[in-house]
C-alpha positions as CSV (number, residue, x, y, z in Angstrom):
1,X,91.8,-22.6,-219.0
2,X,92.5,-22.9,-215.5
3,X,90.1,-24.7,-212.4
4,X,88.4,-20.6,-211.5
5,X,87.9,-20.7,-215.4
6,X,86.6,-24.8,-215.4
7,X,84.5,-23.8,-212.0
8,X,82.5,-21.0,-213.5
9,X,81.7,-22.6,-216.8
10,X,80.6,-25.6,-214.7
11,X,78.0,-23.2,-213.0
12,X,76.7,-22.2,-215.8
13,X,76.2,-25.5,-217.1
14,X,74.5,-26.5,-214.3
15,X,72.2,-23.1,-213.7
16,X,71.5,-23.9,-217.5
17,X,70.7,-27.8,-217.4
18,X,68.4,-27.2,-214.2
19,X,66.3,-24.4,-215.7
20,X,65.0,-26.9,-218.7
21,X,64.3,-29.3,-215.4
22,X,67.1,-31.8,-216.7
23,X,68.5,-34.3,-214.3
24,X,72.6,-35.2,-214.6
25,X,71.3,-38.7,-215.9
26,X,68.7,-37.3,-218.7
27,X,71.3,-34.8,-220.1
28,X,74.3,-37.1,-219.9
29,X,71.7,-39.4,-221.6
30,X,70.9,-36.2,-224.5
31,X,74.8,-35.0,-224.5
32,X,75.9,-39.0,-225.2
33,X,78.0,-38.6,-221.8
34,X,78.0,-40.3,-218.2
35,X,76.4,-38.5,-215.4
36,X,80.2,-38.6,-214.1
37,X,81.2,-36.4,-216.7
38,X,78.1,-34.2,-215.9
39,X,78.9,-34.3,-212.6
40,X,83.0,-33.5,-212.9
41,X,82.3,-30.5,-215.5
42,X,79.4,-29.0,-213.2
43,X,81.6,-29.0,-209.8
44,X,84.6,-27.4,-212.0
45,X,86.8,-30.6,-211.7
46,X,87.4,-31.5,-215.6
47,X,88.3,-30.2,-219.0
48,X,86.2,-30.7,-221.2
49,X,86.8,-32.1,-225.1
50,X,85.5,-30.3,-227.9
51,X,83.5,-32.7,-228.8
52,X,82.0,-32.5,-225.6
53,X,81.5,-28.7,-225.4
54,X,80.0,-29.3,-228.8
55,X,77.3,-31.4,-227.2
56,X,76.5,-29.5,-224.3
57,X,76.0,-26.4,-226.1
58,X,73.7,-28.2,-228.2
59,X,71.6,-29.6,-225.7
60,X,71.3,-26.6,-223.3
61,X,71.1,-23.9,-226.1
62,X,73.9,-21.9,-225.6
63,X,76.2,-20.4,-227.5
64,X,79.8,-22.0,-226.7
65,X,81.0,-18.2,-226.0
66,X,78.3,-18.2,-223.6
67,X,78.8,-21.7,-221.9
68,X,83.0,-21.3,-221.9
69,X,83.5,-17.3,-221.3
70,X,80.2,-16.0,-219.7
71,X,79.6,-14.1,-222.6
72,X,76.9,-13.4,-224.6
73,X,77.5,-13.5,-228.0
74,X,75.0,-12.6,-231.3
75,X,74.0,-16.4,-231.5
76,X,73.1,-16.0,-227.8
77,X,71.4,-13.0,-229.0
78,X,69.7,-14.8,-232.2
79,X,68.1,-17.9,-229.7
80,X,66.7,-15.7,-227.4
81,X,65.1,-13.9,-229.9
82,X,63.5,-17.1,-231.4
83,X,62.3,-18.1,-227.8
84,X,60.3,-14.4,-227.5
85,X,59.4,-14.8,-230.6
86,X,57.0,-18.2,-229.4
87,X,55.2,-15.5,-226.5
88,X,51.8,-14.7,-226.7
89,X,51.1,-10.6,-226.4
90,X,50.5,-11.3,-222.6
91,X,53.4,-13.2,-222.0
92,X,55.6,-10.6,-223.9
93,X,54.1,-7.7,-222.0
94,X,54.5,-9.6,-218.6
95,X,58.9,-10.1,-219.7
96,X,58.8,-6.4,-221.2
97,X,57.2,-5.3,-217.8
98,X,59.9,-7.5,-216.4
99,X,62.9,-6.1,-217.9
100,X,61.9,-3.0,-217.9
101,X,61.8,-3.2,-213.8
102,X,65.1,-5.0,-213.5
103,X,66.8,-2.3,-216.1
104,X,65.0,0.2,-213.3
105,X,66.5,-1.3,-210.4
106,X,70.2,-2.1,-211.8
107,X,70.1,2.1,-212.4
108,X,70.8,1.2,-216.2
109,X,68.2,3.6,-218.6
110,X,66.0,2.9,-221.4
């Protein structure tokens, strides 16, 4: 892997790790890590071990495909479906609505 490679998959992490409202410290603290290590992987500036990606993927719920490539894999595809799966009818009309407009407005159809 190579530092455009370690850069992207450190803004994922971070994107990730900020959208379930989880400070550096909180998921270093979840992950068994130091915020360092957080810190490093986020701005692109380390490998990471395994055991490491391991962990992160854990914590953030991504698949490892996901969370090293940028692609979405069937796991991906399996967790997401578990998460719509907890949405009320309103709440699932309101993200059908919503994809439905952003498939509209990306000019991909139905």
């Amino acid at each position: 892997m190579d530092e455009k490679n370690f850069a992207e998959m450190g803004k994922r992490i971070l994107k990730a790790r900020t959208q379930l409202k989880l400070s550096q410290e909180e998921f270093a603290e979840r992950t068994n890590t130091s915020k360092q290590t957080v810190s490093a992987v986020e701005n692109g500036k380390n490998e990471m071990l395994a055991h490491n990606i391991i962990k992160f993927s854990d914590v953030l719920g991504l698949s490892t495909d996901y969370m090293l490539k940028g692609l979405p894999s069937d796991s991906d595809l399996v967790l997401l479906d578990k998460k719509i799966q907890k949405l009320n009818k309103e709440q699932y009309g309101f993200l059908l609505a919503t994809i439905n407009n952003f498939l509209d407005l990306c000019g991909i159809p139905d």
